[in-house]
ROKE-114514 format. One record per residue (C-alpha): x, z, y; residue in three letters. Coordinates in steps of 0.1 Angstrom, whole numbers, plus 2048, in hexadecimal, padded with zeros to 3 digits. Each point is the difference from the previous one (the first is absolute). Layout:
BEGIN
XZYALA...
end
This chain:
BEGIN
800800800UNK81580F81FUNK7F67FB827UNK7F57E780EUNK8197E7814UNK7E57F5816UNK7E880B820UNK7E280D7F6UNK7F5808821UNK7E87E4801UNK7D97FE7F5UNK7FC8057DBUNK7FA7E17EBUNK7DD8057EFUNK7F97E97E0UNK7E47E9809UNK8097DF7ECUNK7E17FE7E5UNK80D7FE7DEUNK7E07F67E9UNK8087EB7E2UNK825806800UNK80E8137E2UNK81E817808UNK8148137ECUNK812822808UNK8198127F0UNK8008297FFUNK7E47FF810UNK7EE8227F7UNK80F815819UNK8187FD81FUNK8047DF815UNK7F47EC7E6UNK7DD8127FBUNK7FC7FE826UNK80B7D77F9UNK7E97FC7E2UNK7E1813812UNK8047EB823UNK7FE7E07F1UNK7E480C7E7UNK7EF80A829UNK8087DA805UNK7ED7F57E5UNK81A7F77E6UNK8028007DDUNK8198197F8UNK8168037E2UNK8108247FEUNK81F8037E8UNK81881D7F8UNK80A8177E7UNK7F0820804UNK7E27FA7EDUNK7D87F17FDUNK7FA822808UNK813806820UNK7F77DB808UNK7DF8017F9UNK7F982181CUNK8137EC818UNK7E77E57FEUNK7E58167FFUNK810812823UNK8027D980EUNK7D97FB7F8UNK7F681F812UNK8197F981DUNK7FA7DD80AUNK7DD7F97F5UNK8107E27E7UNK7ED7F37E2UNK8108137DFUNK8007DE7F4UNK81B7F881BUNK8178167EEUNK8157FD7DCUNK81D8157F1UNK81B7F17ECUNK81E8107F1UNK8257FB805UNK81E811800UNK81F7F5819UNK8198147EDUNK7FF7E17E5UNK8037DF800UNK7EB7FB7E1UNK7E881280FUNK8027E881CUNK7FA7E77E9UNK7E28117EDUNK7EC803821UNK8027D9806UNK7F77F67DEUNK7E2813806UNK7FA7F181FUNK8057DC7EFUNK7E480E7E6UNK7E7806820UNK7DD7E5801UNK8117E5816UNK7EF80A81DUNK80D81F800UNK82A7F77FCUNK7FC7EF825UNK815815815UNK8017F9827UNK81682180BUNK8188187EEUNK80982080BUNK8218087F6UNK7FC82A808UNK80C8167E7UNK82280D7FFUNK815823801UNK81680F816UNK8188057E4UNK8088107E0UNK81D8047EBUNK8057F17E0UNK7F67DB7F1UNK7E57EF7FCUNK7F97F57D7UNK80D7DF807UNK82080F80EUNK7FF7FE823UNK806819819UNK7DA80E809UNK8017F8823UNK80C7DE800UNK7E87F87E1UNK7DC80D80FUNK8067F6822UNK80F7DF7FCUNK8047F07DAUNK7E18097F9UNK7EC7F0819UNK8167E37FFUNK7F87F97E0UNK7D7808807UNK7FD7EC81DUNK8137E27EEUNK7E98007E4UNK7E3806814UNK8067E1813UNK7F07E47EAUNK7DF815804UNK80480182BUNK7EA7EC811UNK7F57FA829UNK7DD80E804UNK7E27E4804UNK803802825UNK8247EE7F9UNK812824808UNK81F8037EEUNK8078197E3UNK81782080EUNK8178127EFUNK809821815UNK8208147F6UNK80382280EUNK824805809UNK80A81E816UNK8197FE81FUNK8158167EDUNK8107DF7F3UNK8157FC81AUNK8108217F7UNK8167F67E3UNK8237E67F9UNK7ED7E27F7UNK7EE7ED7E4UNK80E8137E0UNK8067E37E5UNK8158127EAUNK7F08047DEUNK81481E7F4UNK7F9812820UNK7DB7F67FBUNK8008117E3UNK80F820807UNK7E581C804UNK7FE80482BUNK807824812UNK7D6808801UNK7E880381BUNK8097E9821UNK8217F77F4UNK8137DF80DUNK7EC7F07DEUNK7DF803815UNK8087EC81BUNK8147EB7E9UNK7E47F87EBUNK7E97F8822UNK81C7E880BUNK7FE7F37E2UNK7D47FA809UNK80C7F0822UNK81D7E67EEUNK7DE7F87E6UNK7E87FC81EUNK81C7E2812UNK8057F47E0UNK7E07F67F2UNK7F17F9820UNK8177E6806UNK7F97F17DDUNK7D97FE806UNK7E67EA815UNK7F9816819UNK7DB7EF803UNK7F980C7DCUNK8178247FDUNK80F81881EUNK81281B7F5UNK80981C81BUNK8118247FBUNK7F381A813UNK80D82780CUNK7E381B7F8UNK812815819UNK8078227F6UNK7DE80B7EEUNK7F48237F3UNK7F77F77DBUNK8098017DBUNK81B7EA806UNK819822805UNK7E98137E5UNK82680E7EEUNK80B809824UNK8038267FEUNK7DC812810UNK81280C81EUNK8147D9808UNK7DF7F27F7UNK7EC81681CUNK8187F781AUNK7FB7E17F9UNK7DA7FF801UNK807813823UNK80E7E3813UNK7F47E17EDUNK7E57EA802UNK7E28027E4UNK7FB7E57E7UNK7E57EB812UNK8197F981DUNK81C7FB7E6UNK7E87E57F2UNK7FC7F1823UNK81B7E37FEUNK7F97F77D7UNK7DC7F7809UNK80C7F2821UNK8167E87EAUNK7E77FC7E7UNK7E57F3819UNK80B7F481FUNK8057DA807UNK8207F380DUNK8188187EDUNK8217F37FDUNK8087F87DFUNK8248117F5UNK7F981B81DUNK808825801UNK7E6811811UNK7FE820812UNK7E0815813UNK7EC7E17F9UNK81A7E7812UNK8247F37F4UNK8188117FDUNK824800801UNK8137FC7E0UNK82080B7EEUNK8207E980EUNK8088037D7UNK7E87E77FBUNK80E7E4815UNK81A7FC7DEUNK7EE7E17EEUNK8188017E1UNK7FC8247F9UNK7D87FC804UNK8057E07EDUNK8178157E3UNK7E281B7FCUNK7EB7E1800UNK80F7F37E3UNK8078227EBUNK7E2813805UNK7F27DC7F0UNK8178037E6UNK7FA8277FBUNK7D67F97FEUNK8017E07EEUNK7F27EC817UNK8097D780EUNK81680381EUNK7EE7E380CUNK7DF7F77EDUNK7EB817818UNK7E07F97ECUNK80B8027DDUNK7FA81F7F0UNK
end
């Protein structure tokens, strides 16, 4: 998460954009940012697609909570599960998509949320658990996911939002290194945070630059720093200062829906407070974005090139 690196001084954005017939999926979305995400678009009129790994049970009241809240349809709303600490489970959740009535596997935005501020130890497919939830992860969902995203029938593109956090411009660069990526990190907020959310940013230039902009835009976004789950193995008294100075998670939702709905987004952006924002200098290395390109397809078995090819 961190601060925010822009002035939010100004008016505060409100969603307006209607969102009826679009299908949108977002990731840990029963709490936090990405509740807040799931239930404003839900307010919008989407259909929403609510995936994590905390259970139908957890995901099922969080639904329930976005019914009573918003006045939505329960219809509106769906759970599915997956598990970002594995990339079969990665895998798992698409083939269920792919098994959805055809209808149903049109996707229009995709909500890239969930992640953790850090954990040490490796994820089952060996990766350091940062660097997998935050970024591999989601690399490989969103490029599976892409055969299935469509522009709505008003001839909007499909979106793909990645929440980043300004606390990638914090660290030495784009880490590349595949025996360092596999090293368990140092914990909570550790330089593998704001590696891995570099890591979202290098994704969000890279793909957008490999897409029609008239049929996909991609844009990553900073929540801002947001009292929610997200610091849940923060120790009760860090946690409660943090709850006393930042904002709640409907404000930290603010620039994801934003992103998500607004026209004339910049595709390959890095948004802040509802507005661009200014990114890491790190990023202005094309071969080193190019090089995690090229391994993280190599480390999720995907084509380099074949954007469309599952």
């Amino acid at each position: 998460m961190g601060f925010s690196p822009t002035d939010n001084s100004r008016a505060e954005w409100v969603p307006r954009q209607r969102q009826d017939g679009r299908r949108v999926l977002v990731t840990g979305s029963n709490r936090g940012i990405g509740y807040a995400t799931a239930a404003g678009l839900a307010a919008l009129g989407a259909q929403v697609v609510l995936a994590g790994h905390e259970g139908s049970e957890a995901f099922g009241e969080a639904m329930d909570r976005i019914v009573l809240e918003t006045g939505c349809q329960r219809d509106q709303l769906s759970y599915m599960a997956l598990d970002l600490r594995s990339l079969d489970s990665v895998r798992a959740f698409v083939q269920a998509w792919a098994q959805r009535p055809p209808a149903e596997r049109v996707l229009h935005s995709l909500i890239n949320n969930a992640g953790i501020a850090g954990a040490p130890g490796v994820s089952p497919d060996g990766f350091e658990l940062c660097f997998q939830i935050n970024y591999l992860s989601m690399f490989l969902l969103t490029r599976l996911l892409l055969p299935y995203m469509q522009p709505s029938s008003d001839g909007a593109p499909a979106r793909i939002v990645c929440v980043s956090s300004s606390a990638h411009v914090f660290t030495l660069g784009l880490p590349t290194d595949e025996k360092y990526l596999r090293a368990s990190g140092g914990g909570f907020f550790s330089l593998r945070y704001g590696e891995s959310k570099l890591c979202v940013n290098s994704f969000v230039r890279q793909l957008a630059s490999r897409l029609d902009p008239a049929t996909v835009e991609v844009a990553a976004v900073h929540p801002g720093s947001t009292a929610s789950g997200f610091w849940h193995s923060f120790p009760a008294w860090a946690q409660r200062c943090i709850a006393s100075v930042a904002q709640g998670p409907d404000q930290g939702a603010r620039t994801s829906l934003f992103c998500a709905t607004e026209k004339g987004i910049v595709s390959g952006g890095y948004y802040a407070d509802c507005a661009p924002a200014a990114a890491s200098f790190w990023l202005g290395s094309t071969a080193k974005a190019d090089l995690l390109w090229q391994k993280s397809c190599a480390w999720t078995g995907v084509s380099p090139t074949k954007l469309n090819a599952q």
